[in-house]
C-alpha positions in Angstrom: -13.7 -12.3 46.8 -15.4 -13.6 49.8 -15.0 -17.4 50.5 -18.6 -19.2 50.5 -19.5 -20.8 53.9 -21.0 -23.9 53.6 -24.1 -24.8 56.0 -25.2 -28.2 55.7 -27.7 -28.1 59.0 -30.1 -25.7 57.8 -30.5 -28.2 55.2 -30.6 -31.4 57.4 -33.3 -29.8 59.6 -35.8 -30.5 57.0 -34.5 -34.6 56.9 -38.4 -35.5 56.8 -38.6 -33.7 53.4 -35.9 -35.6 52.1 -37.1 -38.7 53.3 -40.6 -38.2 52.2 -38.8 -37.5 48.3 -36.3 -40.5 48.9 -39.3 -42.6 49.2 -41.5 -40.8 46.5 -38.1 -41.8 44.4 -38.2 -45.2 45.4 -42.2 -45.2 44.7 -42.1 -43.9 40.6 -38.9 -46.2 40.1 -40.4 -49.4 41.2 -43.7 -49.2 40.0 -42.4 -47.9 36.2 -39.6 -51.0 36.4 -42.1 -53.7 37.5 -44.5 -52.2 34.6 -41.8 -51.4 32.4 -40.6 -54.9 32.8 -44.3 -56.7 31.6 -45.2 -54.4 28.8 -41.0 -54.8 27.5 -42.2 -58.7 27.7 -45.0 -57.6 25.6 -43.5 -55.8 23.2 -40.2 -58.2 22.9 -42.9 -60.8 22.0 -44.4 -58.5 19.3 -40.7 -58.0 18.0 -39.9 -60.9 17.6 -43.0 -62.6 16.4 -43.6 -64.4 13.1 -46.3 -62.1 11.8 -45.4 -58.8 10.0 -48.2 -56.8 11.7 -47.0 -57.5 15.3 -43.5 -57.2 13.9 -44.4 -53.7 12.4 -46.0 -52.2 15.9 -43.6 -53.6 17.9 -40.7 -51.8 16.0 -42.4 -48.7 15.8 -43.5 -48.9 19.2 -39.5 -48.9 20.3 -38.6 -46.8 17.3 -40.6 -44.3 18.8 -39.9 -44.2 22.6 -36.1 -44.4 21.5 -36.5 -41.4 19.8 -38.4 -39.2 22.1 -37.2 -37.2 25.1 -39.1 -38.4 28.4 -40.0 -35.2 29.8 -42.6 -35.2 26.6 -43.9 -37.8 27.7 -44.4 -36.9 31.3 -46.4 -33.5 29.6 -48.2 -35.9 27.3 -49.7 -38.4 29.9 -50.3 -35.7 32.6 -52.1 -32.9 30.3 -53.1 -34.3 26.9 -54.2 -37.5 27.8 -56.7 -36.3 30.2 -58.1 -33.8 27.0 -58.5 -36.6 24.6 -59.7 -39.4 27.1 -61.2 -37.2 29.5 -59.1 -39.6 32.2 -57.0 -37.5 34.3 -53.7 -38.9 36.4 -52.4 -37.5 39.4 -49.0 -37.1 39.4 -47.9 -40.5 40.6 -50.0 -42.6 38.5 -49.1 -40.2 35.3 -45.3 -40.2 35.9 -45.1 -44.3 36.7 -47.7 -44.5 33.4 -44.8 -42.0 31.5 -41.6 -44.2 32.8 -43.2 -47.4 32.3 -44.7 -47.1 29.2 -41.0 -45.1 27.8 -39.1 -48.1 29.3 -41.0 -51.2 28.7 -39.3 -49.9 25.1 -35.6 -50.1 26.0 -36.9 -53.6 28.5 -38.2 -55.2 25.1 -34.9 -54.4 22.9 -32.4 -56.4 26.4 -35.2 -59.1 26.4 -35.0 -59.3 22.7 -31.2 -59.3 22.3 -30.5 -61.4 25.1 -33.2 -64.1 23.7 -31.9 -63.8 20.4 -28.2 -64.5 21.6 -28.7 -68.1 22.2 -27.8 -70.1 19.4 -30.3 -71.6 17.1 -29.1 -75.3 18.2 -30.1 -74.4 21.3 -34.5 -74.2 19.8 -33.5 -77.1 17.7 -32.4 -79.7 20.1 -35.6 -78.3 22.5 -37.8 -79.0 19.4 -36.1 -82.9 19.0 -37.3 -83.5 22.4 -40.3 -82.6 22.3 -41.1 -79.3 23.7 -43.2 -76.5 22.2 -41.6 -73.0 21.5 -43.0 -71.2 24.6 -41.5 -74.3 26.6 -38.6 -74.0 24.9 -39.0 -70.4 25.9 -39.2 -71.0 29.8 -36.7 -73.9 30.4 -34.5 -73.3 28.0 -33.9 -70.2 26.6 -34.9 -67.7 29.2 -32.7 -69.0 31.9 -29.6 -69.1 29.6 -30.1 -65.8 28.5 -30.9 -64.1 32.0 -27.7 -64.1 32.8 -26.6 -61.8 29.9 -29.4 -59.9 30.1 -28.4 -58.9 34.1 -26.2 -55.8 33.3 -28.7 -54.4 30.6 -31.3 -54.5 33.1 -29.3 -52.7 35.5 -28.3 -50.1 33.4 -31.9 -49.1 32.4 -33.1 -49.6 35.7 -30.5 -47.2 37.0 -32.2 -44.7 34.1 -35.8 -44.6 35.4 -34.2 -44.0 38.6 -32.4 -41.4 37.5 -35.1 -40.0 35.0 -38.2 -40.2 37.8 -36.4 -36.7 38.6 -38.6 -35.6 35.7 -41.7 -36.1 38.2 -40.5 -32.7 39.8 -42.0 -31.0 36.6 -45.7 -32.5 37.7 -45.1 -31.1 41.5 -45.4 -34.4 42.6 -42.8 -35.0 45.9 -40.0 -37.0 44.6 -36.9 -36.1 45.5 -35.8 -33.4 43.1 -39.2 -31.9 44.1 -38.9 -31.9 47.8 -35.0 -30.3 47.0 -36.0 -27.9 44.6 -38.6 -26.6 48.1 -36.0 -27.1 50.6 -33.5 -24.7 48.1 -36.3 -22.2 48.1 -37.2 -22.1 51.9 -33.0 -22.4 53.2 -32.0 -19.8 50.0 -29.2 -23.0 50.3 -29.5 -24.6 46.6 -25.5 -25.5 47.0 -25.8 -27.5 50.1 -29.5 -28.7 48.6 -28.4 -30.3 45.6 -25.1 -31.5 47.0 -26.9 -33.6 49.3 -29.3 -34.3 46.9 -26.4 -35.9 44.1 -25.1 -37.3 47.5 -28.5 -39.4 48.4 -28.7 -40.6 44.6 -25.5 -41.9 45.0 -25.8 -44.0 47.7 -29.3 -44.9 46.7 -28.0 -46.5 43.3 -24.8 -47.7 44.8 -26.5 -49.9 47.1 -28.8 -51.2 44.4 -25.7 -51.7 41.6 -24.1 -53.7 45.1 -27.5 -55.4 45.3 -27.5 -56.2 41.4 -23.6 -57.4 41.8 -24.5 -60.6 43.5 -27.2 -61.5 41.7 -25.2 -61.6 38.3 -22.7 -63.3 40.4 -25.2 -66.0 41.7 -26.6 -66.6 37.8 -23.1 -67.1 36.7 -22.3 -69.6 38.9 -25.6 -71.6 39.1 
């Protein structure tokens, strides 16, 4: 059996490709967490609110997502949408629309769980001084339960990284994309998505580093 010979240059000579699908990465994953992270507000506040209806489409809202794989999604926003609304995405804005909208689900359950771990004396002795629930909200109970709510938030943040991969499927140049062209041209998919599980990794270590000292920091303040 002949012994395979690696050849990690012809991949590196086409670094700008890379590059270009690092940041196209980057690009889905921060756009769907910022987005993610105001419509999981959104939906925490229907979850958790005192009337049934907002209650009921909160759930099923979650319920749904949860229960759904994301590369559905991805298909749904980028060719159905555009036959029902007659609004059609480009692959960017459909993929960001497709992450955000899937994780503003799992963003709404960590909000709601960390909000709902604060004990109830906690509302009450806000109330006996005076403050109204959404004040209550801000200076009390948010900042209390932030600091559980850290790792959660990293975890799920480290999904949509992970998961904007499924922007390959709508050619957009991410980098699974720009790989998956670089494997075709070098007839290298070994050394290709080698360095390609090498450049996650570093990507996400740095950012769990990053997400280290702030839960740090929150603990100690």
């Amino acid at each position: 059996m002949q012994q395979y010979e690696w050849d990690f240059g012809a991949v590196l000579a086409y670094w700008p490709m890379l590059l270009h699908g690092l940041w196209g990465t980057v690009a889905i994953s921060a756009l769907a967490i910022l987005f993610g992270i105001v419509g999981g507000g959104l939906v925490a506040a229907m979850r958790m609110s005192r009337h049934v209806a907002l209650r009921t489409i909160g759930t099923a809202y979650i319920e749904f997502y949860r229960n759904t794989p994301g590369i559905v999604h991805f298909f749904w926003v980028y060719y159905a949408l555009p036959v029902i609304t007659n609004v059609k995405l480009g692959p960017l804005e459909a993929a960001v629309v497709a992450l955000a909208t899937q994780s503003s689900a799992f963003y709404a359950e960590v909000l709601r769980g960390g909000i709902q771990s604060i004990v109830r004396g906690q509302w009450e002795g806000a109330t006996a001084l005076g403050m109204s629930r959404a004040d209550a909200l801000r200076r009390i109970i948010v900042p209390q339960a932030a600091r559980r709510m850290v790792a959660p938030f990293v975890e799920r943040s480290f999904e949509i990284v992970k998961t904007s991969s499924l922007a390959s499927t709508l050619a957009y140049g991410e980098l699974l994309y720009q790989g998956m062209q670089i494997a075709s041209i070098t007839y290298r998919p070994l050394e290709t998505y080698s360095l390609l599980a090498l450049i996650y990794f570093a990507l996400l270590y740095v950012l769990s580093s990053l997400a280290k000292i702030l839960e740090d920091r929150l603990q100690e303040a």
